[in-house]
TORBADO-180439 format. One record per residue: residue in one letter; chain; x, y, z of N, C-alpha, C, CB in turn. Coordinates in Angstrom, 3 decimals, always signed. Last residue first. Glycine has a CB too. Layout:
% residues N
{atom "a", "A", {X, Y, Z}, {X, Y, Z}, {X, Y, Z}, {X, Y, Z}}
...
END
This chain:
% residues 168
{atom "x", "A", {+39.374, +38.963, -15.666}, {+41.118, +38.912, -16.353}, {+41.279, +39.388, -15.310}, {+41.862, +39.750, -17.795}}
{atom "x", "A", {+36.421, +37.340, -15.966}, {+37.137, +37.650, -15.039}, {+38.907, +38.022, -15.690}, {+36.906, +36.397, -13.996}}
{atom "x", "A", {+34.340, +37.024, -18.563}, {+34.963, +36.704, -17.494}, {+36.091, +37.042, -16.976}, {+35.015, +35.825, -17.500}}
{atom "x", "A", {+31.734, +38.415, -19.739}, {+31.620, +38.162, -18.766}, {+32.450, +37.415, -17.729}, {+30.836, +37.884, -18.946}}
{atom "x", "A", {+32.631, +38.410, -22.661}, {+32.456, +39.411, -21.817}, {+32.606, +39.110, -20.352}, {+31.274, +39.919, -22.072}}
{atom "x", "A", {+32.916, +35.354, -22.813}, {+34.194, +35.847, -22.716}, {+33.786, +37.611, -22.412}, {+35.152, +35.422, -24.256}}
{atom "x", "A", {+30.821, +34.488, -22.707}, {+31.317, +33.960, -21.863}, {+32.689, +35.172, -21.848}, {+31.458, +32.335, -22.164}}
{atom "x", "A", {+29.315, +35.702, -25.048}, {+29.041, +35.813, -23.486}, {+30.204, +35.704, -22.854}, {+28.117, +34.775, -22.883}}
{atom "x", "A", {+30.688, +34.412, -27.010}, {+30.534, +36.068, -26.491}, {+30.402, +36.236, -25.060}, {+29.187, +36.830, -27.082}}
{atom "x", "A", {+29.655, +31.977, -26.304}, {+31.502, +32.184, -26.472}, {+31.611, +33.453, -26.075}, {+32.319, +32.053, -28.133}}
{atom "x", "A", {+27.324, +31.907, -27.296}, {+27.645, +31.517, -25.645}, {+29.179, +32.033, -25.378}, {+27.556, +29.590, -25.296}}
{atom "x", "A", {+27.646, +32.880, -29.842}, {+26.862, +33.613, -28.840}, {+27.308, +33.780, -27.121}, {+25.540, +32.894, -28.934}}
{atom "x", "A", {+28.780, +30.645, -30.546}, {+29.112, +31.620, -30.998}, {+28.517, +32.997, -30.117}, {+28.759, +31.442, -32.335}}
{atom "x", "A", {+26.461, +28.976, -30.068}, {+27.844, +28.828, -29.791}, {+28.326, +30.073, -29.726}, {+28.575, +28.046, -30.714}}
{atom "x", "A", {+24.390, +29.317, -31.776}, {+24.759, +29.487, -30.055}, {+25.633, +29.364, -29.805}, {+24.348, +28.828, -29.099}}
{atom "x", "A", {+25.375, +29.777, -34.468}, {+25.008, +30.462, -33.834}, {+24.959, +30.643, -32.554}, {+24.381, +30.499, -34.147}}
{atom "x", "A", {+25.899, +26.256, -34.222}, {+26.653, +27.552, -34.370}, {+26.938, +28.715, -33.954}, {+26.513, +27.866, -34.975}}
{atom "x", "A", {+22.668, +25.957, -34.024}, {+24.044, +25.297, -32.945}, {+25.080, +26.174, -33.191}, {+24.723, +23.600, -33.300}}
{atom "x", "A", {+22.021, +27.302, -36.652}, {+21.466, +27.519, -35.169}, {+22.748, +27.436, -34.094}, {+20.250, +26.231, -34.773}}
{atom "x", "A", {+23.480, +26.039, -38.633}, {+23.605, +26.905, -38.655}, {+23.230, +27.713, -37.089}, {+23.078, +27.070, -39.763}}
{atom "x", "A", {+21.842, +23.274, -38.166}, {+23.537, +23.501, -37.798}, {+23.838, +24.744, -37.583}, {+24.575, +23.105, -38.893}}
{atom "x", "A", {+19.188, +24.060, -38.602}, {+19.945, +23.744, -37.505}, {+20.952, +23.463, -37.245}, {+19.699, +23.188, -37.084}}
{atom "x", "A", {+17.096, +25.844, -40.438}, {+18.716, +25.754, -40.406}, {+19.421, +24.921, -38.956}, {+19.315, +27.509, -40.422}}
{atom "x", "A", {+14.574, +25.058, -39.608}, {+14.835, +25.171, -40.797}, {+16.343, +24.881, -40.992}, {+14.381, +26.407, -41.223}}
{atom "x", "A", {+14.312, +25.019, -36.957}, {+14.274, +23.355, -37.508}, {+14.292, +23.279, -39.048}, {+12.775, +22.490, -37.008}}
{atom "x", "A", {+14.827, +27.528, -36.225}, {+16.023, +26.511, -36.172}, {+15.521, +24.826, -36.949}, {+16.460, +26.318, -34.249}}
{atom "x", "A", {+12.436, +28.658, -37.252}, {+14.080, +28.789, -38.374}, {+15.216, +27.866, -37.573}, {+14.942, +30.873, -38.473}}
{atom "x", "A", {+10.653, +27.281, -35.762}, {+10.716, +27.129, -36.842}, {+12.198, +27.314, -37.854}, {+9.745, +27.837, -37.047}}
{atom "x", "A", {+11.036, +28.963, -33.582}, {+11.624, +27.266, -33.676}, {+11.148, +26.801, -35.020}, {+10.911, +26.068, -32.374}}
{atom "x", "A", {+11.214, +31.578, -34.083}, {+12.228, +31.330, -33.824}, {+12.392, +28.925, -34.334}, {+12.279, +32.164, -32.004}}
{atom "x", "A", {+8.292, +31.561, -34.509}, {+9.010, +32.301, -35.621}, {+10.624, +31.231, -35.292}, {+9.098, +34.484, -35.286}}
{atom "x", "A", {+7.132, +31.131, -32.128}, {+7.053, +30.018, -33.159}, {+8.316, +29.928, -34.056}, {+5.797, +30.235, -34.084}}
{atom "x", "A", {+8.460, +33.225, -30.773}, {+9.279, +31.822, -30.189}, {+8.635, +30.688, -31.386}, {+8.729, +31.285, -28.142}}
{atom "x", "A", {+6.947, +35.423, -32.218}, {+8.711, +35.600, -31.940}, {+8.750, +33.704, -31.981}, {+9.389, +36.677, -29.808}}
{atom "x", "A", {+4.299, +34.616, -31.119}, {+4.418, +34.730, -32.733}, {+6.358, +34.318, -32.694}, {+3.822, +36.846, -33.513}}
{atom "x", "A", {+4.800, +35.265, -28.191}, {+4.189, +33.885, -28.912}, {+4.641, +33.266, -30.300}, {+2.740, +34.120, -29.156}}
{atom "x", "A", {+5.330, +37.907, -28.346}, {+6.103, +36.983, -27.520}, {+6.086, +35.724, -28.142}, {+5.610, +36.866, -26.138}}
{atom "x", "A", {+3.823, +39.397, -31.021}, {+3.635, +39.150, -29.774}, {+5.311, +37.427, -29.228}, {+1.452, +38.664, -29.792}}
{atom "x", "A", {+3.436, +41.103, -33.795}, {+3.564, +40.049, -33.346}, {+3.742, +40.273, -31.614}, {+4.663, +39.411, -34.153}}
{atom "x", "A", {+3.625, +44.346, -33.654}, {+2.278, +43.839, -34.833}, {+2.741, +41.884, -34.139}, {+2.811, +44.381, -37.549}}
{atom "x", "A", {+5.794, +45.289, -33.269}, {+4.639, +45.862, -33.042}, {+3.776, +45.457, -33.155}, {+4.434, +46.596, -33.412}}
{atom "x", "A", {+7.974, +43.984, -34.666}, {+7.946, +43.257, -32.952}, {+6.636, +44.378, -32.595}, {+9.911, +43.540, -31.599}}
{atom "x", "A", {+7.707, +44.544, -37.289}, {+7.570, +43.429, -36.942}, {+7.490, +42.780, -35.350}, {+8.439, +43.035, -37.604}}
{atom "x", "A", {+8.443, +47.223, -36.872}, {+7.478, +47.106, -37.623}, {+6.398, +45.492, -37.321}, {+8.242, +47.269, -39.045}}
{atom "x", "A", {+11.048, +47.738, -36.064}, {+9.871, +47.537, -35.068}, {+8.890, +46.912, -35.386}, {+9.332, +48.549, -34.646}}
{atom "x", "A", {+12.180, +45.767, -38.617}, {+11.994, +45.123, -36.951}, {+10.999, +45.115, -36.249}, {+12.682, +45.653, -36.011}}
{atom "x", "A", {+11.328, +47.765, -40.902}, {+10.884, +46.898, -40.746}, {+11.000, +45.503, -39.381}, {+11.132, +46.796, -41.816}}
{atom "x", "A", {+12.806, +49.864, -39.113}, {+11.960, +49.695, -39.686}, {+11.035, +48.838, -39.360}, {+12.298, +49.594, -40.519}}
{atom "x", "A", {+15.730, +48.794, -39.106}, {+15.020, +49.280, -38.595}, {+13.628, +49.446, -38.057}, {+15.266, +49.658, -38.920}}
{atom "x", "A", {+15.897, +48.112, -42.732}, {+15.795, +46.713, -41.492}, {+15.604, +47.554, -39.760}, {+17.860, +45.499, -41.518}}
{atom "x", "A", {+15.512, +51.316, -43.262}, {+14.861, +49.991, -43.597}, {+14.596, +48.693, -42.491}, {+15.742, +49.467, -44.675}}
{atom "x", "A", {+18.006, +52.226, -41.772}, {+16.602, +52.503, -41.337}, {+15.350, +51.501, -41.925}, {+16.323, +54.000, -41.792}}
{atom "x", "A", {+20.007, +50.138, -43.333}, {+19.565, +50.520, -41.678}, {+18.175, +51.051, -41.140}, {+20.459, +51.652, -41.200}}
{atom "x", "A", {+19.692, +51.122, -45.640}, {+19.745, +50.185, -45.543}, {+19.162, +49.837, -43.786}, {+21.030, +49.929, -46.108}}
{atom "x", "A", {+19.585, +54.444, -45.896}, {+18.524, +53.909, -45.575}, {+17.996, +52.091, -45.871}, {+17.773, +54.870, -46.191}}
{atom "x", "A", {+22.765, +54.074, -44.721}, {+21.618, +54.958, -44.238}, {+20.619, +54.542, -44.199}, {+21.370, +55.940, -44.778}}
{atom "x", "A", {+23.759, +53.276, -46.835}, {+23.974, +52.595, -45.947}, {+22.942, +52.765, -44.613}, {+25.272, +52.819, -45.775}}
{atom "x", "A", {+23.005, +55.066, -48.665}, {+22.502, +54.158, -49.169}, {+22.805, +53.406, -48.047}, {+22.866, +53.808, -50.442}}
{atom "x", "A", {+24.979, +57.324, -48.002}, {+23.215, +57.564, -47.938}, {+22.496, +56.163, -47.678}, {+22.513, +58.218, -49.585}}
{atom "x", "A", {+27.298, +56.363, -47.457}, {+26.565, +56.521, -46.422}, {+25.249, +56.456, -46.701}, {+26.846, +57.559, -45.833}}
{atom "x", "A", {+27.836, +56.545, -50.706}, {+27.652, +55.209, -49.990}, {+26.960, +55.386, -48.641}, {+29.045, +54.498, -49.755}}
{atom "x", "A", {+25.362, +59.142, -51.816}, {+26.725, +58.250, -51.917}, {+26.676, +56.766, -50.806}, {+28.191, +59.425, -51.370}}
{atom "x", "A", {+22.805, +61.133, -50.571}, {+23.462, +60.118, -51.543}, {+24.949, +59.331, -50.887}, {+23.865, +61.059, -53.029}}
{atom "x", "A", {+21.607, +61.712, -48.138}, {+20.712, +61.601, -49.529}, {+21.454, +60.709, -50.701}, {+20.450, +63.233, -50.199}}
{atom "x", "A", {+22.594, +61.346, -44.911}, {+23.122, +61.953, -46.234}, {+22.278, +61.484, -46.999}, {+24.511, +61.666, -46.725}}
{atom "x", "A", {+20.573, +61.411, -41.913}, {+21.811, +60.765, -43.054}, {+21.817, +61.476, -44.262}, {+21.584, +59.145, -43.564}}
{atom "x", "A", {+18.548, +62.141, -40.831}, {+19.359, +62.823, -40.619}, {+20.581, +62.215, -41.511}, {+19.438, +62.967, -39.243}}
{atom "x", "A", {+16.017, +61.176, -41.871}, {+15.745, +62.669, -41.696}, {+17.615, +62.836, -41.588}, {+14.503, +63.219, -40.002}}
{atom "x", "A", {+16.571, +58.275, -40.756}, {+16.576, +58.509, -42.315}, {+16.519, +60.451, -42.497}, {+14.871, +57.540, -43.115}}
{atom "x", "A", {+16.741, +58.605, -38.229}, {+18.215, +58.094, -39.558}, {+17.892, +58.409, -40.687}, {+18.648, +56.414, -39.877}}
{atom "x", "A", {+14.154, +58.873, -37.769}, {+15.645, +59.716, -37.320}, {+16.224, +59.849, -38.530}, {+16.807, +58.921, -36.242}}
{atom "x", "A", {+13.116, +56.487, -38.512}, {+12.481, +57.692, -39.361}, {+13.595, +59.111, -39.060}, {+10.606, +58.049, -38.698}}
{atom "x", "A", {+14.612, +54.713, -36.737}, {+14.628, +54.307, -38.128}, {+13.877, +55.903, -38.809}, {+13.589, +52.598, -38.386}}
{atom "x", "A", {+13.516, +55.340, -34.641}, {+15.041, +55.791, -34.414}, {+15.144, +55.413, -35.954}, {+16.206, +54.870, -33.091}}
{atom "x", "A", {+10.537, +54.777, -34.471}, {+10.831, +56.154, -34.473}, {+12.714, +55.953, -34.795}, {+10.237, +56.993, -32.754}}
{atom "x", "A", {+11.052, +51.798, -35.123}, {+10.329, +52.584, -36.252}, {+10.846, +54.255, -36.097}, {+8.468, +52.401, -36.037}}
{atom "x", "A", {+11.905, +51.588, -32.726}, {+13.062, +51.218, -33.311}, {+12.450, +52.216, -34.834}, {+13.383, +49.231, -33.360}}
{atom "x", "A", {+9.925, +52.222, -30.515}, {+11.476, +53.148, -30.660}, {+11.927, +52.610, -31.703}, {+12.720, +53.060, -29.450}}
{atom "x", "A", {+8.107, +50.487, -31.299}, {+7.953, +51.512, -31.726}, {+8.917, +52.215, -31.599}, {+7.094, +51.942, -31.398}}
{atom "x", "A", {+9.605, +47.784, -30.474}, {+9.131, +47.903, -32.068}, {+9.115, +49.476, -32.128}, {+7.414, +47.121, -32.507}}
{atom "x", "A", {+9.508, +48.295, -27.451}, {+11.101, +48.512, -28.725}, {+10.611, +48.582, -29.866}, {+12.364, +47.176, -28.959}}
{atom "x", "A", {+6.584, +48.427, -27.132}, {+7.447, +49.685, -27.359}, {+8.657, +49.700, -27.868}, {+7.654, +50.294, -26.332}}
{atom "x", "A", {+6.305, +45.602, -28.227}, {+5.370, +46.303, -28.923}, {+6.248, +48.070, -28.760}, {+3.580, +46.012, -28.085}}
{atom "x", "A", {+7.557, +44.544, -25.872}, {+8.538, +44.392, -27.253}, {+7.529, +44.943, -28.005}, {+9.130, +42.764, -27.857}}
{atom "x", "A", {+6.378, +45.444, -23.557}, {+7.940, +46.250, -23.887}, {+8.231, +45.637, -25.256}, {+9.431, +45.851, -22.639}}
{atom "x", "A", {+4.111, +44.216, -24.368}, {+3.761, +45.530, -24.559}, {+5.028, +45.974, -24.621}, {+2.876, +46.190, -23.573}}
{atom "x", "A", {+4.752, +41.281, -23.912}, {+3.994, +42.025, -24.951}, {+4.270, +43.553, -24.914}, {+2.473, +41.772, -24.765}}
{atom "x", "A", {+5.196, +41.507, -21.273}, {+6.618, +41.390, -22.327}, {+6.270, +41.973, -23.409}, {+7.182, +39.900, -22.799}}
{atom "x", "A", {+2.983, +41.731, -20.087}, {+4.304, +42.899, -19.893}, {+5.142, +42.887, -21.254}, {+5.526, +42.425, -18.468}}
{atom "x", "A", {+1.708, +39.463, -21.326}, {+0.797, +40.300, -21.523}, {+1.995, +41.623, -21.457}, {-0.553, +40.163, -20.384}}
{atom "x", "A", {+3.344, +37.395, -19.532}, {+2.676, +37.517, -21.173}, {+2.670, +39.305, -21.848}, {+0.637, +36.875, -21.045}}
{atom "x", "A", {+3.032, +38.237, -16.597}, {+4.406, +38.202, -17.601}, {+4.125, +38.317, -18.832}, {+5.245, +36.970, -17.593}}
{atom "x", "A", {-0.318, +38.033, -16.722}, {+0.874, +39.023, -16.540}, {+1.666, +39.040, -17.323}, {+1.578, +38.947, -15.570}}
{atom "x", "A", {-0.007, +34.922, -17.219}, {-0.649, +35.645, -17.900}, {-0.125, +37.227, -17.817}, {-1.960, +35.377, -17.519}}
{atom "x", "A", {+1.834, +34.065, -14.928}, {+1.835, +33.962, -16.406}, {+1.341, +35.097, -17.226}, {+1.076, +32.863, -16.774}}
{atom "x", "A", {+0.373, +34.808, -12.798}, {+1.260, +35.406, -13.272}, {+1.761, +35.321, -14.376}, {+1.900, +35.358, -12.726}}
{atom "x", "A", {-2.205, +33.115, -14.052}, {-2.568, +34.570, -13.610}, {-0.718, +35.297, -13.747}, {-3.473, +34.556, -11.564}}
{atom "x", "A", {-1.298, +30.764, -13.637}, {-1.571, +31.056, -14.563}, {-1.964, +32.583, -14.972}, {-2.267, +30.249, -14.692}}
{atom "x", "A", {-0.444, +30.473, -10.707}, {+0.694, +30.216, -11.555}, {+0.016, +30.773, -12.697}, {+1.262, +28.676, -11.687}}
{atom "x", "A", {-3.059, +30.591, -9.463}, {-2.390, +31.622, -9.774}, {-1.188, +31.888, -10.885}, {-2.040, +31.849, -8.731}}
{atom "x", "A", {-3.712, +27.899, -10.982}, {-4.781, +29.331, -11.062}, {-4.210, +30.285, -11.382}, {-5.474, +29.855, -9.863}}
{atom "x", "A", {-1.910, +26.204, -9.128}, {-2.008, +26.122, -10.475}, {-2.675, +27.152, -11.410}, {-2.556, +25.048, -10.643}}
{atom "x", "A", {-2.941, +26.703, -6.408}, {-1.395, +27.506, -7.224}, {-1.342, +27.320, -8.617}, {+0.193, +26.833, -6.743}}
{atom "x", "A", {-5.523, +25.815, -6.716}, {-5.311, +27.228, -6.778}, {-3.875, +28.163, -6.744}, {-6.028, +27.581, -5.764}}
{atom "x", "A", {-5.172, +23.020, -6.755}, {-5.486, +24.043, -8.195}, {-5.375, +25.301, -7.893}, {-6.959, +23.981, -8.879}}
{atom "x", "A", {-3.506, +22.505, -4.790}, {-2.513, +22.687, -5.777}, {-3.500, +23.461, -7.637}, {-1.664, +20.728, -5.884}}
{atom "x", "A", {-5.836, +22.771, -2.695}, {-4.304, +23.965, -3.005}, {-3.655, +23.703, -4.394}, {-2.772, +23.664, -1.744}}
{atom "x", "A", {-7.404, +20.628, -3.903}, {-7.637, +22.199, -4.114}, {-6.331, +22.976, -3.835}, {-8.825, +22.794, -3.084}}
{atom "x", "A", {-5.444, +18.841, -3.204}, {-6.427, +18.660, -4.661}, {-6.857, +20.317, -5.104}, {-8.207, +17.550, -4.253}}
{atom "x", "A", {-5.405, +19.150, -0.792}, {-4.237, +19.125, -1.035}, {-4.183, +19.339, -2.456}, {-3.654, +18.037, -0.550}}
{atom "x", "A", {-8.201, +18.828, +0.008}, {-7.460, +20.036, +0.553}, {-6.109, +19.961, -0.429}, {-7.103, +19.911, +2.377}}
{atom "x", "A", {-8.235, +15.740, -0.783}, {-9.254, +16.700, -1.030}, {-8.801, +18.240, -1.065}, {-10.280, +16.499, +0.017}}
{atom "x", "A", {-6.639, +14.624, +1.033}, {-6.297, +14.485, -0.433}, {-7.106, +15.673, -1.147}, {-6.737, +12.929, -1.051}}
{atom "x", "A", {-7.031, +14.943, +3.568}, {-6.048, +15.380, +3.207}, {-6.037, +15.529, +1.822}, {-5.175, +14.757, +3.667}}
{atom "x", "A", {-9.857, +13.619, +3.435}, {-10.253, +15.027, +3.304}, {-8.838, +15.733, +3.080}, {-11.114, +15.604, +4.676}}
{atom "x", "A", {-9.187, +10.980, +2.697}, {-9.579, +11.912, +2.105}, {-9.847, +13.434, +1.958}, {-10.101, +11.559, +2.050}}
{atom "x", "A", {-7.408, +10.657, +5.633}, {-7.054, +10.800, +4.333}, {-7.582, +11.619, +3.042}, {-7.081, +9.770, +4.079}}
{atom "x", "A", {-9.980, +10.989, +6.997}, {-8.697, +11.740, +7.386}, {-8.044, +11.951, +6.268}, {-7.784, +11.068, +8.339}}
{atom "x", "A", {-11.605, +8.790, +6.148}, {-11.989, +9.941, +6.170}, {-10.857, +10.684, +6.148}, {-12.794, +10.183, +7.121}}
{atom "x", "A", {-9.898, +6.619, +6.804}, {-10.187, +6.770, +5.314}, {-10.441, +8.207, +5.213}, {-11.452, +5.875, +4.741}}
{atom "x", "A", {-9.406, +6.921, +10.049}, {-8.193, +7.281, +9.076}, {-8.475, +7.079, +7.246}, {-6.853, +6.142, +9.597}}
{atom "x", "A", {-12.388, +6.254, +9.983}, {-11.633, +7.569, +10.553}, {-10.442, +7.900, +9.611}, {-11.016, +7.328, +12.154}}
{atom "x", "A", {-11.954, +3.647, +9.588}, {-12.898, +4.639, +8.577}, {-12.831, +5.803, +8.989}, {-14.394, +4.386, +8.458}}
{atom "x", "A", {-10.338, +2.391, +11.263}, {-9.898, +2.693, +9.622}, {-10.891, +3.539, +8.811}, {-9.777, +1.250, +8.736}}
{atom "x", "A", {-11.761, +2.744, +13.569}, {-10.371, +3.612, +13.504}, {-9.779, +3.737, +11.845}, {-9.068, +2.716, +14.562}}
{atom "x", "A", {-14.454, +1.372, +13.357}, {-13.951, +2.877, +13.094}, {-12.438, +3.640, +12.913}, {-14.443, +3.499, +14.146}}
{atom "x", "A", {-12.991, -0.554, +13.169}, {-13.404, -0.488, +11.510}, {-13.818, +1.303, +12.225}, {-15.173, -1.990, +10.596}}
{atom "x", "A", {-11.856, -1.133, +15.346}, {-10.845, -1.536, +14.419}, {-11.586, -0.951, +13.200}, {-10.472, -3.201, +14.381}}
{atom "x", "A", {-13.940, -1.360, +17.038}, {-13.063, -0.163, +17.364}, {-12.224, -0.115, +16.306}, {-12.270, -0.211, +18.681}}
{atom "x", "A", {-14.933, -3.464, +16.197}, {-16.045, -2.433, +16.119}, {-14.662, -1.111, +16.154}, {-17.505, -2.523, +17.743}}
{atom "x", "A", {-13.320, -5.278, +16.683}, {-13.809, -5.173, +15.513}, {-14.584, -3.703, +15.474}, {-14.667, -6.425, +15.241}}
{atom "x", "A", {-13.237, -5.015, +19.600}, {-12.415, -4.829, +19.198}, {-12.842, -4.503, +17.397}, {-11.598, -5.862, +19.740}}
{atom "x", "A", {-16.051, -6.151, +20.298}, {-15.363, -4.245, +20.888}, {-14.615, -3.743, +19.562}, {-13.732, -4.222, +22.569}}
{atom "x", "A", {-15.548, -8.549, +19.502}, {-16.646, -7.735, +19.146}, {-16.441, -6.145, +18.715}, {-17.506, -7.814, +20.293}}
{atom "x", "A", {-14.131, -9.075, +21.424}, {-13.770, -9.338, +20.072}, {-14.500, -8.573, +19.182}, {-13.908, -10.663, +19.737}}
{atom "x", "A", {-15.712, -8.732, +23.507}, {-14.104, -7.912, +23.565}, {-13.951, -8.240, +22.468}, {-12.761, -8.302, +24.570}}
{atom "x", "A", {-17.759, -10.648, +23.371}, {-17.941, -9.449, +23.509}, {-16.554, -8.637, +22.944}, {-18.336, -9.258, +24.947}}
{atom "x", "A", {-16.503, -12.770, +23.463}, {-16.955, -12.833, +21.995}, {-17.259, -11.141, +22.202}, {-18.486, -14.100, +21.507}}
{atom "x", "A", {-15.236, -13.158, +25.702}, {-13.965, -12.746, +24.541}, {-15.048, -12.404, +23.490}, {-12.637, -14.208, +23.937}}
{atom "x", "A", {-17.398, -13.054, +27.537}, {-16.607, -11.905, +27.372}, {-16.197, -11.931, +26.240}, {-15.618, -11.721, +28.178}}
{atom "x", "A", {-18.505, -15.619, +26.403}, {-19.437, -14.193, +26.008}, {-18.600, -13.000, +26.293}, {-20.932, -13.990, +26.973}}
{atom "x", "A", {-16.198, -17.238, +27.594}, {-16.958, -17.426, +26.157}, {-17.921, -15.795, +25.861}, {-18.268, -19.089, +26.331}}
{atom "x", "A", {-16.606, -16.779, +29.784}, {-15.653, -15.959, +29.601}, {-16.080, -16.394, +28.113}, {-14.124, -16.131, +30.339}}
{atom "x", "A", {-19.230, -17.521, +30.656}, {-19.663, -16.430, +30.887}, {-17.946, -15.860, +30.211}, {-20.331, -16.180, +32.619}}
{atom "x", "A", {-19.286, -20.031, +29.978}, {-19.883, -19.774, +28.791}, {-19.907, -18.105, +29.491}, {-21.468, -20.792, +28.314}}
{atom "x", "A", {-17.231, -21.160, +31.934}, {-16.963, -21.502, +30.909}, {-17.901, -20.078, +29.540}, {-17.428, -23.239, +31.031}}
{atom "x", "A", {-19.157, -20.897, +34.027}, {-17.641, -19.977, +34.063}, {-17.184, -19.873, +32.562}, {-16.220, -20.846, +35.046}}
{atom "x", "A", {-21.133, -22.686, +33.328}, {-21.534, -21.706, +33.337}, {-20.202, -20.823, +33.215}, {-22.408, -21.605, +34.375}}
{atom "x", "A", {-19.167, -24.992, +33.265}, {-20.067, -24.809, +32.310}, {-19.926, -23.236, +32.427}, {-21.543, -25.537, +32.545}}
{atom "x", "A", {-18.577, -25.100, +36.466}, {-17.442, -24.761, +35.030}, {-18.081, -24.435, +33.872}, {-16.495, -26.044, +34.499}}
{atom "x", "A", {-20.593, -25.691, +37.362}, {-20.390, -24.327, +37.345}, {-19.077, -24.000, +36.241}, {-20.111, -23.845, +38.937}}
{atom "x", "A", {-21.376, -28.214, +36.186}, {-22.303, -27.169, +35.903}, {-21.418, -25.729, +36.160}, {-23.703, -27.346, +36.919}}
{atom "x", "A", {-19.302, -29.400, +37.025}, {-19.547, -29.106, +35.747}, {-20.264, -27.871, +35.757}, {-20.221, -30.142, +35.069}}
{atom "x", "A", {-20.332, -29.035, +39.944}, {-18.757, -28.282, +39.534}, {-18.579, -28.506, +37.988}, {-17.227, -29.110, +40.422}}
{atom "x", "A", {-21.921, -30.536, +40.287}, {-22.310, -29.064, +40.195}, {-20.991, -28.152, +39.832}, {-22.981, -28.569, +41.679}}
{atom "x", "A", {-21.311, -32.699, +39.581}, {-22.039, -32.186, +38.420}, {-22.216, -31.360, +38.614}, {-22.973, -32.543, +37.953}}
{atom "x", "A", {-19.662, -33.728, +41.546}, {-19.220, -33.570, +40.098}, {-20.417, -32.707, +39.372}, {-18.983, -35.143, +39.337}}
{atom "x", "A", {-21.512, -33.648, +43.582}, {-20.405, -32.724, +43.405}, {-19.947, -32.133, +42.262}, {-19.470, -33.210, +43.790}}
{atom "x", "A", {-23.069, -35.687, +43.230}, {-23.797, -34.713, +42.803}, {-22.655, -33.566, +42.874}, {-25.155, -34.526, +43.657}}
{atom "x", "A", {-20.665, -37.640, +43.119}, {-21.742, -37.574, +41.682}, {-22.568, -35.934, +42.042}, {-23.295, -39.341, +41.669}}
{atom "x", "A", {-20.599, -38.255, +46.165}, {-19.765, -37.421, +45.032}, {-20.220, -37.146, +44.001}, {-18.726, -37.899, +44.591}}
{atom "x", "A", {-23.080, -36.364, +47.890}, {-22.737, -37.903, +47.230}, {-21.561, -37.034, +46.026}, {-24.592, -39.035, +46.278}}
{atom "x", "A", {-23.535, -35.359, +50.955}, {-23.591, -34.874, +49.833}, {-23.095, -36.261, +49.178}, {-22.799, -33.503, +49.644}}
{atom "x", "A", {-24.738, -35.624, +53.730}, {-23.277, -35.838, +53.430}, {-24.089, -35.256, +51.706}, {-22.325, -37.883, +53.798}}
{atom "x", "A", {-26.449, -34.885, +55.750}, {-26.083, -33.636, +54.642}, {-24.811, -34.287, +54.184}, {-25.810, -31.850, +55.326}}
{atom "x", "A", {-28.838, -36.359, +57.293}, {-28.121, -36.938, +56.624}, {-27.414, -35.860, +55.731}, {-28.817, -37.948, +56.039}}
{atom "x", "A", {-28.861, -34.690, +60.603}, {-29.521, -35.267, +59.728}, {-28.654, -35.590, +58.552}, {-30.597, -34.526, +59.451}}
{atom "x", "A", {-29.011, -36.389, +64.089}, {-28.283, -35.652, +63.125}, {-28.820, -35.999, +61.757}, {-26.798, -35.928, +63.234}}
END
């Protein structure tokens, strides 16, 4: 019979050795899977950078092109209002050249007559020749001229209103 006892010492060392080796083959998994993982972790945030940007990008352009249009209806509205307060100017010039063809020549009516057709007149005269723009300077200017007198005025206005408009 031949001698196959094996010696403990050489046991031990092949069972290092293979722990070794077990050892350095889950050592290269985790470094691998760690690896994976990093790799999967910086695309998924440079995906979701991309994603983002291109949300921000899209979201950058819709709001200029409501901002565009918003300016386009504007511009419209502008431009309408213009022209109905350019035609009250001109009804008011034509209903001012009326009054004056059809009122009395003298006494107090006359003169009340072409008091009216005057400030008439001179309205359309003034909402023909200014614009929407010119009106609202015009306007915040005479309130930061008279401004008690203004507040008043609204008042006095709002009161009208209010009291046409409520319910008996």
């Amino acid at each position: 019979m031949a001698n196959t006892s094996t010696r403990p010492e050489d046991i031990k060392d092949k069972a290092r050795e293979m722990g070794a080796n077990a050892g350095q083959k889950v050592g290269d998994a985790a470094a691998k899977g760690v690896q994976r993982a990093q790799d999967t972790a910086s695309n998924v945030t440079q995906q979701a950078k991309d994603a983002a940007s291109n949300v921000a990008g899209q979201a950058q352009q819709y709001a200029s092109e409501v901002g565009h249009k918003a300016q386009e209806y504007a511009s419209v509205a502008k431009d309408k209002a213009d022209d109905a307060i350019s035609t009250v100017g001109d009804r008011m010039a034509t209903l001012a050249g009326t009054l004056r063809e059809s009122a009395p020549r003298e006494g107090y009516l006359g003169t009340a007559g072409r008091t009216v057709a005057d400030g008439l007149e001179s309205g359309g005269r003034y909402l023909q020749q200014h614009g929407m723009a010119d009106m609202t300077d015009d306007m915040a200017s005479l309130v930061r001229r008279y401004p008690l007198q203004s507040l008043l005025v609204g008042f006095g206005v709002g009161f009208l209103l209010s009291q046409a408009t409520s319910r008996r």
